[in-house]
Every structure is written in C-alpha cells, then in structure tokens.
SERO-4910 file (N, C-alpha, C, O; in steps of 0.05 Angstrom, whole numbers):
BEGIN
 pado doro    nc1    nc2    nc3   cac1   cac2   cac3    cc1    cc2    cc3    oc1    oc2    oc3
  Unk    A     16    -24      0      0      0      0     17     25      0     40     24      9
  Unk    A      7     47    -10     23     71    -15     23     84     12      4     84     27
  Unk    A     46     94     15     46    103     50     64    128     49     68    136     26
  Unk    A     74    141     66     85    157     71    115    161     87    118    163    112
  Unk    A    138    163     64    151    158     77    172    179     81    172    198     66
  Unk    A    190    177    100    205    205    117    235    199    102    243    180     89
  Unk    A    246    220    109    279    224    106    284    250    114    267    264    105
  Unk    A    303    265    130    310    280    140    333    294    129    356    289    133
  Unk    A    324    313    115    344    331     98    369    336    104    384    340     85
  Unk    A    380    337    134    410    342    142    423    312    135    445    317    127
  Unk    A    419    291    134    432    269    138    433    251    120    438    227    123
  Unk    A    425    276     84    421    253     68    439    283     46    439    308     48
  Unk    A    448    268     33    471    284      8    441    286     -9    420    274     -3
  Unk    A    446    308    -36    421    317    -51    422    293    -69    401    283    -76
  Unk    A    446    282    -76    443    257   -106    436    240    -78    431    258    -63
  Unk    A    434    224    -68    423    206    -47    399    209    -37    382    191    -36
  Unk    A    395    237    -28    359    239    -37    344    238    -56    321    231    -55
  Unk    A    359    246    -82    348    240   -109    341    221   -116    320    214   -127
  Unk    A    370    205   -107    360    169   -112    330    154    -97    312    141   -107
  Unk    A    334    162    -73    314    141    -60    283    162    -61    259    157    -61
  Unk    A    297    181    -62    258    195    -74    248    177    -95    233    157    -95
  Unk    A    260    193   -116    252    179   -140    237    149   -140    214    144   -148
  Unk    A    258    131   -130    251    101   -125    222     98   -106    203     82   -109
  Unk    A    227    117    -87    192    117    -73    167    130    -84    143    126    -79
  Unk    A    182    152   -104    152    156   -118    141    133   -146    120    128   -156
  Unk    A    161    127   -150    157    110   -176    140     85   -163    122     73   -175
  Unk    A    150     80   -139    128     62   -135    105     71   -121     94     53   -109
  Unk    A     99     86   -120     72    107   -115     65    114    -91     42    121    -87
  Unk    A     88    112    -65     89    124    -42    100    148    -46    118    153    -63
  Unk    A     82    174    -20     93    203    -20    113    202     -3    114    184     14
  Unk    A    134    221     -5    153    228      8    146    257     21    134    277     11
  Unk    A    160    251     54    165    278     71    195    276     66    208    257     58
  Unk    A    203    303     74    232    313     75    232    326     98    216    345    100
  Unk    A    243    320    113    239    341    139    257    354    134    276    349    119
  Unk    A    252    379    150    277    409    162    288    406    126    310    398    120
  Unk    A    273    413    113    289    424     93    284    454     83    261    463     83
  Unk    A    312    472     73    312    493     78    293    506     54    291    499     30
  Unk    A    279    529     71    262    550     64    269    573     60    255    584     43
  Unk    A    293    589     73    295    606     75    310    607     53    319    630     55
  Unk    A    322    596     27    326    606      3    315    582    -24    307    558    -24
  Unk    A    318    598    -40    302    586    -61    323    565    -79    315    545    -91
  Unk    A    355    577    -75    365    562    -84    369    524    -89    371    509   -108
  Unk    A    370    520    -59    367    487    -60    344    477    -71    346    457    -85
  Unk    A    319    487    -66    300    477    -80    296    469   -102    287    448   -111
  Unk    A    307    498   -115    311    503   -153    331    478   -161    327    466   -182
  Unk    A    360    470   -138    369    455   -147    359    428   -140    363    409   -155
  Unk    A    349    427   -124    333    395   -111    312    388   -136    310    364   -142
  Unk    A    294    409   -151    277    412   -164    297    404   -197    283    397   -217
  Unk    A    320    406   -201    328    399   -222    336    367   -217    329    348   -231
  Unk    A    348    367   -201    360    335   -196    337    320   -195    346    298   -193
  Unk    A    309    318   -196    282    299   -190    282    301   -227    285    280   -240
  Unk    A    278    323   -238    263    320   -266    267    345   -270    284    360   -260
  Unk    A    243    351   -292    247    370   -316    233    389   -299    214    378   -288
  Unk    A    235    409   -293    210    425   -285    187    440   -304    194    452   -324
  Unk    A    157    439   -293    148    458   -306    142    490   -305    127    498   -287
  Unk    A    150    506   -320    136    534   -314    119    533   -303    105    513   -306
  Unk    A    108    555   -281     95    558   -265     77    576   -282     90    591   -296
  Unk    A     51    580   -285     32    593   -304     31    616   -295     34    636   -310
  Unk    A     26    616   -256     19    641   -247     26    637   -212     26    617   -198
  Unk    A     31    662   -206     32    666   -170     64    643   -171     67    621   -160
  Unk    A     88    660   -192    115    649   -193    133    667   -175    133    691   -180
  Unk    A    153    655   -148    166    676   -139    191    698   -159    198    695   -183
  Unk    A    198    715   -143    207    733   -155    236    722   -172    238    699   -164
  Unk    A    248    724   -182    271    700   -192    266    674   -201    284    658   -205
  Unk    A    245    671   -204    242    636   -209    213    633   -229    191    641   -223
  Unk    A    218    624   -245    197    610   -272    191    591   -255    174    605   -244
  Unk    A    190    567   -240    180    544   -237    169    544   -201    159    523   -193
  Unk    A    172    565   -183    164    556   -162    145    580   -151    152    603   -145
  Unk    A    116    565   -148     99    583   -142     91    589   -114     95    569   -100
  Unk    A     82    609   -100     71    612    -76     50    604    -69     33    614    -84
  Unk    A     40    590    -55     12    573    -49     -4    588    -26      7    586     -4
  Unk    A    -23    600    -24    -34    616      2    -64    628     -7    -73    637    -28
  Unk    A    -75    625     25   -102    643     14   -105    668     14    -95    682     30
  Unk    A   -123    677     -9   -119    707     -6   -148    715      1   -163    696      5
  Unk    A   -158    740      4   -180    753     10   -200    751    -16   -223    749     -7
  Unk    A   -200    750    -41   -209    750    -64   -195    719    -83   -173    720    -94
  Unk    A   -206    701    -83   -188    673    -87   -188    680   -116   -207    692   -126
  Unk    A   -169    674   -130   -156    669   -162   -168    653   -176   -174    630   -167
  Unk    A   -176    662   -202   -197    642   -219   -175    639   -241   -157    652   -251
  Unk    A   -186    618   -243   -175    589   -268   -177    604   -295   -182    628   -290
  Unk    A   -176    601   -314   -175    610   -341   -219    613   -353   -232    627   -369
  Unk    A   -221    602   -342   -247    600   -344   -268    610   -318   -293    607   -316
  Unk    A   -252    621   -302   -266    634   -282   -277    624   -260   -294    635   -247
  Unk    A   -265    601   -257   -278    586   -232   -245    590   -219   -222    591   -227
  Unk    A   -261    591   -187   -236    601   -156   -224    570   -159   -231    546   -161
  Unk    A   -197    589   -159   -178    560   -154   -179    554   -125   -169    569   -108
  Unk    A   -189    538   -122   -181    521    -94   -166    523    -72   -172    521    -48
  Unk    A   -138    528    -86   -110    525    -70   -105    562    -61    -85    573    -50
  Unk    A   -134    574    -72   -127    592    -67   -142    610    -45   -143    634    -40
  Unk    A   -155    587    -36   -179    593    -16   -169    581     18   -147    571     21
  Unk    A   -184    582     36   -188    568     59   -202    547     56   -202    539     80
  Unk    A   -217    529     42   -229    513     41   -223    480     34   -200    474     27
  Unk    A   -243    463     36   -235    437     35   -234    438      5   -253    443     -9
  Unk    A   -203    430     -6   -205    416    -29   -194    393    -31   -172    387    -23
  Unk    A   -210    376    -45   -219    344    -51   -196    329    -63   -183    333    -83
  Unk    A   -195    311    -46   -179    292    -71   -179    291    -98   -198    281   -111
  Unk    A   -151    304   -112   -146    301   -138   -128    298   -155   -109    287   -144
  Unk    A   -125    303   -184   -103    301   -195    -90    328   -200   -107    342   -210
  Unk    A    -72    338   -197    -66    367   -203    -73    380   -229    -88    367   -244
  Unk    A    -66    399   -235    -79    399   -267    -98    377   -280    -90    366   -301
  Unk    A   -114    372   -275   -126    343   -283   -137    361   -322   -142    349   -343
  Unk    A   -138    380   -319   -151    394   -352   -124    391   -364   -127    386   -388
  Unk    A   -101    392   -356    -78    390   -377    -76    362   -394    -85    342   -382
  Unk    A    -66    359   -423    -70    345   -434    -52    316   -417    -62    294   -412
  Unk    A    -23    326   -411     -8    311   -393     -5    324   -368     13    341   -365
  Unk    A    -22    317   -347     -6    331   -322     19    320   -302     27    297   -300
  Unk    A     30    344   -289     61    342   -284     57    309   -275     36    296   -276
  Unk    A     82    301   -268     89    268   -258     94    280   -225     80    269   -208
  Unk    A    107    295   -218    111    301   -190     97    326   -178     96    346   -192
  Unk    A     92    326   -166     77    355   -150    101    353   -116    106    332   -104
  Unk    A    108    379   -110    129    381    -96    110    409    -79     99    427    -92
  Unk    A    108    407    -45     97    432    -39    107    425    -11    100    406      3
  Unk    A    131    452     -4    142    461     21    126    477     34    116    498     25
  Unk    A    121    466     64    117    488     83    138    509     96    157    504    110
  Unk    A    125    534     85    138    557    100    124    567    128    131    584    144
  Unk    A    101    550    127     76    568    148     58    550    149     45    546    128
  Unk    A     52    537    169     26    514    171      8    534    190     16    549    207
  Unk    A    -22    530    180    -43    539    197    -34    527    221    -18    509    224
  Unk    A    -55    545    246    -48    538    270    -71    518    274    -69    512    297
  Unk    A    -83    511    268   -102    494    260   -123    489    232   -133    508    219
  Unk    A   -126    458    226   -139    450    193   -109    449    183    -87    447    193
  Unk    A   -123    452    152   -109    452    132    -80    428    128    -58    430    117
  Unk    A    -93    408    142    -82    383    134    -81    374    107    -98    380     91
  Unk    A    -57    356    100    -54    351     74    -71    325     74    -76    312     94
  Unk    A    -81    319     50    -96    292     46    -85    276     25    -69    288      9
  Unk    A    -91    250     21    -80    236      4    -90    203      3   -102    189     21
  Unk    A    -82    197    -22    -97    160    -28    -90    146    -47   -103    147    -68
  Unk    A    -71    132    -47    -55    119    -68    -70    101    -90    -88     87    -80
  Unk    A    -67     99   -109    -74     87   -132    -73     50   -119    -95     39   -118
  Unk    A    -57     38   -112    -48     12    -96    -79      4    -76    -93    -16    -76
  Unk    A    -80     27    -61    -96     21    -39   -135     30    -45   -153     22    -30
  Unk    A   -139     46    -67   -158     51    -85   -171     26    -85   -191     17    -74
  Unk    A   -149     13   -105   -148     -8   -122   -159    -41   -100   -173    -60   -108
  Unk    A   -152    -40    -86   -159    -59    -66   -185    -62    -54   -199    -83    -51
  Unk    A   -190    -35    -44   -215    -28    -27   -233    -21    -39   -253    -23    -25
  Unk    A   -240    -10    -69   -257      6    -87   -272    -20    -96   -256    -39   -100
  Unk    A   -305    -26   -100   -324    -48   -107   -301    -51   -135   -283    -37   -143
  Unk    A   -310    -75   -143   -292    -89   -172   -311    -78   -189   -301    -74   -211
  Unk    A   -332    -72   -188   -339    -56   -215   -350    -37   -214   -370    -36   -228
  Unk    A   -343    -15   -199   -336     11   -198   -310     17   -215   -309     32   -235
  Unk    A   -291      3   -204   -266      5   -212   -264     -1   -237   -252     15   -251
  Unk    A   -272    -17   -244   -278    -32   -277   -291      1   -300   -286     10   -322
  Unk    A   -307      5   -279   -323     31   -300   -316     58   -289   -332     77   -293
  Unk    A   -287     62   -271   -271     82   -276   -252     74   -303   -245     94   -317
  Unk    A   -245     55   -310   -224     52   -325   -231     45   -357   -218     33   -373
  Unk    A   -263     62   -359   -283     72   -380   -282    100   -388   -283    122   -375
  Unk    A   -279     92   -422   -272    123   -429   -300    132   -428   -314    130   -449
  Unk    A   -311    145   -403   -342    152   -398   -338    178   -380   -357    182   -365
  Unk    A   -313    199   -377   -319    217   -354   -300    245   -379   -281    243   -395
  Unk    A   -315    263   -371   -313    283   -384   -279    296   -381   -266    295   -360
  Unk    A   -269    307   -406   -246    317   -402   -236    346   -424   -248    346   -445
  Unk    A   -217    367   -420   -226    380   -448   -222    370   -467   -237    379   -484
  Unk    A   -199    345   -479   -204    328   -501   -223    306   -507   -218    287   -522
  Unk    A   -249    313   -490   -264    288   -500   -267    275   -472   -256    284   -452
  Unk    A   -282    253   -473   -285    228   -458   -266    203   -458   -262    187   -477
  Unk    A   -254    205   -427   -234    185   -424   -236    172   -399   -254    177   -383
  Unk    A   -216    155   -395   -214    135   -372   -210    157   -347   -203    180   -351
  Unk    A   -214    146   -322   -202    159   -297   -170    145   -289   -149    157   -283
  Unk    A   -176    120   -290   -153     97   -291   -151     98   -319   -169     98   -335
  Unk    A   -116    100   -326   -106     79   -348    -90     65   -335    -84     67   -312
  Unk    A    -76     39   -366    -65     20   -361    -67      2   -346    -83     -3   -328
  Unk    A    -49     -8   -355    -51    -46   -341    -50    -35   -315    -49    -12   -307
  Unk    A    -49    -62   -301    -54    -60   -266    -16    -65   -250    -14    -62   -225
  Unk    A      4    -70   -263     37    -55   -258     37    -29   -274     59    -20   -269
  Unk    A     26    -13   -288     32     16   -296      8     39   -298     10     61   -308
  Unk    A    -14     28   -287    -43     52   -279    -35     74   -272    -16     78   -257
  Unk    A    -51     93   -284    -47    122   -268    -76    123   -263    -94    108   -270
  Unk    A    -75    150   -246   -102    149   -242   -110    188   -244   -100    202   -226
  Unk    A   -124    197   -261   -125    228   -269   -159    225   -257   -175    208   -266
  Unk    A   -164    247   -234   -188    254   -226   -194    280   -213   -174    288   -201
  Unk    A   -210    292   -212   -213    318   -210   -256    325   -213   -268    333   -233
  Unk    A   -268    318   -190   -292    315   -196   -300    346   -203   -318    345   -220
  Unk    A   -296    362   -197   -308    385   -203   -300    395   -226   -318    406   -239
  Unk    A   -269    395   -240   -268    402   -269   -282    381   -278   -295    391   -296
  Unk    A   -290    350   -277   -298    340   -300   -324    347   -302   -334    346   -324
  Unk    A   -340    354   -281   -371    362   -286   -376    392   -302   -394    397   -318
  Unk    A   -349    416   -293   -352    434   -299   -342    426   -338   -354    431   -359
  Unk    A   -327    417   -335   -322    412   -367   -342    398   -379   -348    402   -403
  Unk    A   -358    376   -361   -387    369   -381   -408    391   -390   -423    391   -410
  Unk    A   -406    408   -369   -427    434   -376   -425    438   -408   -442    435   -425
  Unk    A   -398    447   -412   -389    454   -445   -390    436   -455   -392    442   -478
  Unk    A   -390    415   -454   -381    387   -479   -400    385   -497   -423    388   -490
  Unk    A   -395    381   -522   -407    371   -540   -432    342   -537   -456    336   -539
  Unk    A   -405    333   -531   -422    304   -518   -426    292   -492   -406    281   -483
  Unk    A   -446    291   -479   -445    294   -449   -436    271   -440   -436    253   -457
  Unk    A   -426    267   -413   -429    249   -404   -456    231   -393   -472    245   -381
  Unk    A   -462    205   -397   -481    198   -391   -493    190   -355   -476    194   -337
  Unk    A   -512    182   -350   -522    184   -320   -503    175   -299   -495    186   -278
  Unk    A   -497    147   -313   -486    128   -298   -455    136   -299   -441    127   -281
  Unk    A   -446    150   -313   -421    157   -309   -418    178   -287   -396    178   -277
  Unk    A   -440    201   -274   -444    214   -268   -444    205   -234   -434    213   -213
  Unk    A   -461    181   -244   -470    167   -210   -441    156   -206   -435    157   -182
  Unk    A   -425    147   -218   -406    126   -213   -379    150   -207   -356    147   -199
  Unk    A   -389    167   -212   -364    198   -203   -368    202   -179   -350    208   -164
  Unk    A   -399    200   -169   -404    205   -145   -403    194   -121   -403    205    -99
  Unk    A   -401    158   -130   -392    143   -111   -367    133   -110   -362    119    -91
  Unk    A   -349    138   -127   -320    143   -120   -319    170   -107   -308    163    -86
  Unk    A   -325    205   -102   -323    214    -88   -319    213    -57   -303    220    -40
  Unk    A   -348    197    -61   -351    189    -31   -338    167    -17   -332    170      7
  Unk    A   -332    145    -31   -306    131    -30   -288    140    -14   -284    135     10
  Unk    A   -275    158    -32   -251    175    -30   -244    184     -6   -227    177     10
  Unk    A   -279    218     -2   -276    210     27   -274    203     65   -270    212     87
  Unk    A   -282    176     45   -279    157     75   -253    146     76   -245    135     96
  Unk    A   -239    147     56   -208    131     54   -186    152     61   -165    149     74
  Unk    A   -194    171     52   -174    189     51   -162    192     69   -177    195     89
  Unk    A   -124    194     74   -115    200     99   -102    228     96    -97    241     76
  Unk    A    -97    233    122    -90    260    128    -64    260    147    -56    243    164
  Unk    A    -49    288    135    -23    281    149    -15    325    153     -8    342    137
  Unk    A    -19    327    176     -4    363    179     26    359    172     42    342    180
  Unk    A     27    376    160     49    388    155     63    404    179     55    421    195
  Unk    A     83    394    174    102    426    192    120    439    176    126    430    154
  Unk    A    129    463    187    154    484    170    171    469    168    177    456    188
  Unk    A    186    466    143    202    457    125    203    431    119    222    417    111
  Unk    A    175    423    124    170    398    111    163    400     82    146    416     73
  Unk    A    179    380     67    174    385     36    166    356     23    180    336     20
  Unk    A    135    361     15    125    337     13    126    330    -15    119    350    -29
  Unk    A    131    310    -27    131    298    -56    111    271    -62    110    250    -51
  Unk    A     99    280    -82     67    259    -95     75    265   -118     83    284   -131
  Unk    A     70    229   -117     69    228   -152     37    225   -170     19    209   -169
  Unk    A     44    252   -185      9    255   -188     -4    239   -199    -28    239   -193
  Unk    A      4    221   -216     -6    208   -225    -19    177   -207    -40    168   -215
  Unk    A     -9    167   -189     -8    156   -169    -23    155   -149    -34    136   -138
  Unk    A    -25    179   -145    -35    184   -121    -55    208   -114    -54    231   -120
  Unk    A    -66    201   -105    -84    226   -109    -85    244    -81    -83    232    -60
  Unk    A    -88    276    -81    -86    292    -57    -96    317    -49    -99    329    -70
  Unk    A   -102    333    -29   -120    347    -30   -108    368     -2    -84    372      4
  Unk    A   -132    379     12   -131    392     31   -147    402     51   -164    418     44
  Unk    A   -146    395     81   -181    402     93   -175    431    100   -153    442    102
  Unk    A   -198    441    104   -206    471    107   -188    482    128   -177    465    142
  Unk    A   -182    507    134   -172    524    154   -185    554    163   -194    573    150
  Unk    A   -184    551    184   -204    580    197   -187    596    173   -165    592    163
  Unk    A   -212    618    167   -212    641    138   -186    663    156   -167    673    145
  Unk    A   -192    666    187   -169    678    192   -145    673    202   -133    685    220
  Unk    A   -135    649    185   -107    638    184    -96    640    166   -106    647    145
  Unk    A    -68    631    171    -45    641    154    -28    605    143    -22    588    160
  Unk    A    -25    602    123    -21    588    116      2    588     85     -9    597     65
  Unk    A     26    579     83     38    584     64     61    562     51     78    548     62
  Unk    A     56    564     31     68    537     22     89    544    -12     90    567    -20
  Unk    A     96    533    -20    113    534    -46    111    516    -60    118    494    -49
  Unk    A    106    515    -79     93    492    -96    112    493   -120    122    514   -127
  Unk    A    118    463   -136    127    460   -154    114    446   -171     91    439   -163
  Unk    A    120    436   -199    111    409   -218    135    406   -230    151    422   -239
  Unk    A    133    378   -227    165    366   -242    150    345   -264    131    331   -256
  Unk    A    159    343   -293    169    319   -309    183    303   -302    203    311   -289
  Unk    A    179    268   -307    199    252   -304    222    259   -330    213    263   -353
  Unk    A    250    260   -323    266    255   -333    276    238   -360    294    243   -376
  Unk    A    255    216   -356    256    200   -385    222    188   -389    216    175   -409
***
C-alpha cells in the first residue's frame, strides 16, 4: 500500500535523496523531507532539477524563479482561465485530486514546502492508486477505467493502463464543470459512478499536517491529494512546484 515515507534533509547528500525519492515515488508512495531549507530558493531550484524537468509555473511564480509558485489564501481567491476560484487559493476543503487534471499531460511530480502551517486545519490529504485499487467495489473500478468521464479532449478513462503501470487522473469538479461545455455529455451512470468514488474517496482518505520545512513529494499520477479547510483567519503558506519525469 502507498504510505508515507520520511527522510531528513540534514543526513542525506542531494544525489542520495534523489535516488531514493525517486525510487519511492515511482512506486507510488509520497515522500516527507523534513527540516528542509526555506529560507532560500536556491536548493530547492536545485533539488527541483535533480528529480526531473521542471514545469513553468503559469501564475503566482516567486520573484527570480519561472517554476516555483507561492501557495496561500488570499481575500479574493484566483480564478482558473475560465473563471472558476482556484481552490489552493482559498481556505477551504479541497478534494482529492489530480493536479492539473484539464492538462492534456499533467506534471508526474507535484512538490509543496511548508513555510507556514495553519495553526489549525489545513491538513494535507492523500490515497494511493495501490490502496484505491484494493478497497474500491470491482466494478466501480472496472467503469472508472471507462472512457465515460468528461475531459477537455473528450471522454476518457479515470484509470489507465494495465494493473503494474495505472495512473489514475481525477478531479470531480473540473470534469462536471467541463461536461457543462461538452459537445457530448457524459451519460447518467457515469455521473453516479463519479459520485460514488467521491464518496469513496472520502472515507479513505488520509490526512497528514504538515510542519515548517516539511517538503512533501506525490506522484500525481499515483496518487491522489487534497486539503481540509482552515479557519478564513489563518495564515497558511506553502511553495509549490511540478516536475516531469526525466525520461
């Protein structure tokens, strides 16, 4: 089962963390990093090259850096290209998902340091593809891995691939908001079968706080992750990356 596993940034060289990260996300457990440094951007940028390719950051990029964004709520939350509040940019519970789930490929790694954990909420959430896969009815699962759920290219699987190389791309609220527009809708039962994997989700879902300079790594494809709510007058701040695999 996908779990959560630790290493402590003073006691591990960066190509030695590279190595055994890597090896733990590929098999679809998240990694903590403890005490790793915040107070400059440099190691990151370079920790962030030694994992993979990075991607440009679209928007909310720090000052010097194309690829690493600031994560926090603001008073007025930030809308998506299409005008719906991004999530990550609110106090609120957001759901188990895939990151970009509207991108045609989204990143392979999602990377997000705490600079600032609420003083309460705003726990990280998470649910591995491995442990989904076990506990989810057999044919639920069967008719996630049906090209029947809305996407902006069309209607596709939630699961691909065989059962050694599945990913799993989900995001319940873009795929409904993207059925609104579609040409071709999704049908009932695809609709009902979104909704009881939601709820699935969660009752499975685990939860893990973060502390300052903890730097957590998911592989998005893998695994799926989210965030529970935090009082509107807290402070909460994080740094977010997306990495490409390497090959």
């Amino acid at each position: 089962m996908a779990s959560l596993v630790r290493y402590l940034y003073k006691k591990r060289t960066i190509e030695q963390l590279q190595n055994e990260v890597l090896s733990q996300l590929r098999s679809g457990n998240a990694v903590i990093i403890k005490n790793f440094p915040c107070s400059t951007y440099t190691v990151v940028t370079d920790f962030i090259y030694a994992l993979g390719n990075p991607i440009t950051a679209a928007r909310s990029a720090i000052e010097g850096s194309k690829i690493i964004q600031k994560v926090r709520k603001y008073v007025k939350p930030r809308l998506d290209p299409y005008g719906h509040e991004i999530l990550s940019t609110t106090s609120g519970y957001f759901p188990l998902h895939t990151d970009n789930y509207c991108n045609q490929t989204p990143a392979d790694i999602i990377g997000l340091l705490c600079q600032e954990p609420s003083a309460s909420g705003g726990e990280s959430l998470y649910l591995g593809l491995d442990e989904i896969r076990s506990k989810l009815p057999y044919t639920l699962f069967e008719s996630l891995c049906q090209p029947l759920y809305q996407h902006p290219s069309g209607l596709r699987p939630i699961i691909t691939g065989t059962k050694n190389s599945q990913k799993i791309f989900f995001n319940e609220r873009d795929i409904l908001l993207c059925d609104k527009g579609a040409d071709i809708k999704m049908e009932a039962r695809s609709i009902e079968c979104i909704k009881l994997f939601s709820a699935f989700l969660e009752k499975e879902t685990k939860a893990h706080k973060l502390e300052k300079k903890d730097l957590l790594l998911i592989n998005n494809t893998r695994m799926l992750h989210g965030r529970n709510s935090f009082p509107d007058s807290g402070t909460r701040r994080f740094l977010r990356f997306r990495i490409s695999w390497k090959d």
